[in-house]
ZAKEZA-95299 format. One record per residue (C-alpha): x, y, z. Coordinates in steps of 0.5 Angstrom, whole numbers, plus 500, padded with zeros to 3 digits. Layout:
XYZ/...
//
This chain:
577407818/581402815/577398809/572401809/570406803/570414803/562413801/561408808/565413812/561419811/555415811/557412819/558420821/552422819/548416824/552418828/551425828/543424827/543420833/547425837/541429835/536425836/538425843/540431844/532433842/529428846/534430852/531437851/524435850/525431858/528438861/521441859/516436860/519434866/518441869/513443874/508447871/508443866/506437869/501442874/498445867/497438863/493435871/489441870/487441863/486433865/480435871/477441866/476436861/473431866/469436870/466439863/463432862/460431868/456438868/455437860/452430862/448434868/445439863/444434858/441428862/438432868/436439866/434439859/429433860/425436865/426443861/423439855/416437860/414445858/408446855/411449847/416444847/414438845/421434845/429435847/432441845/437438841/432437837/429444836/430446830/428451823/428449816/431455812/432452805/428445805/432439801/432436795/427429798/423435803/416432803/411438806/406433809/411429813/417435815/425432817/424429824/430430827/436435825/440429822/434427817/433434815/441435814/442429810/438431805/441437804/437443807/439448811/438448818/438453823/440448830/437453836/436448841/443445840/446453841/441452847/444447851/451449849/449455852/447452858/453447858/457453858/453457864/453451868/461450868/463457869/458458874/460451877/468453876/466460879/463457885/469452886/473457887/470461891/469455896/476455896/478461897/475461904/478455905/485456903/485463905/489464898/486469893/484466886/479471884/483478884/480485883/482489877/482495875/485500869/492502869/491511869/495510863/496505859/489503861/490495861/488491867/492491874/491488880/487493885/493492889/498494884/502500886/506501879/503497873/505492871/504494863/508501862/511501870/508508872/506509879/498509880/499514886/500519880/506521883/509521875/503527873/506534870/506539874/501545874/500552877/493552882/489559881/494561887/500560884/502553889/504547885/500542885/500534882/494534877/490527879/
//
């Protein structure tokens, strides 16, 4: 360009290569976005997390309060817990109340009532989830849940319906086993 230094010039190209680039990534990052399964997988993983909280909050509000009610329990499980080395302000007539306490004071604690309700957490979502599906395979006639069995050969999961493995592309009818000589001396697969 006329007036303009080499310094100037070199500065002008790499702008506009850097947003030739720039529009270029954003392009590119629109292509896959934009894509169906993408979207399919993002909306998916929207509800699962929606779903979660709602089975959490039945665990937590509805079925552990009640569970509480029994007997040896004598208050919420993720307030269960046992002191495994007791802090620097520990004092033995009064104990920690609750884990936060005792963790504050810098005892070590094992948390088993928390493990417990997380463990329920998880039971009630993936039964929930198990169920959901079920009821949409009888409704939609599509096949969610598929039967798998292992490769003969490779020994990874295929489908029951599988006539070759997916994995290592043997046939699953044997049709690919060595011969051998019966007793009577006619070749026959070997299964």
């Amino acid at each position: 360009m006329r007036g303009l230094d080499d310094s100037t010039e070199i500065l002008i190209r790499v702008g506009q290569t850097a947003g030739e680039q720039v529009k270029h990534g954003w392009n590119a990052f629109l292509n896959f976005a934009a894509r169906d399964n993408v979207l399919e997988v993002a909306l998916g993983l929207i509800i699962a997390n929606a779903f979660t909280q709602v089975v959490t909050s039945f665990v937590s509000d509805i079925v552990l309060p009640v569970v509480s009610l029994l007997p040896f329990l004598n208050r919420n499980m993720d307030q269960k817990f046992a002191v495994l080395s007791k802090g620097p302000h520990y004092d033995p007539h009064k104990g920690y109340n609750t884990v936060g306490q005792a963790r504050d004071d810098g005892a070590l604690v094992l948390a088993w009532g928390g493990f417990i309700e997380n463990l329920l957490n998880f039971m009630g979502v993936s039964l929930t989830l198990f169920t959901v599906a079920h009821l949409y395979m009888l409704i939609s006639h599509n096949k969610i849940i598929k039967p798998t069995v292992r490769c003969r050969y490779c020994k990874k999961y295929i489908s029951v319906e599988a006539s070759r493995c997916m994995n290592c592309s043997s046939w699953q009818d044997g049709r690919e086993d060595p011969l051998k000589l019966d007793n009577d001396g006619d070749d026959e697969y070997e299964l």
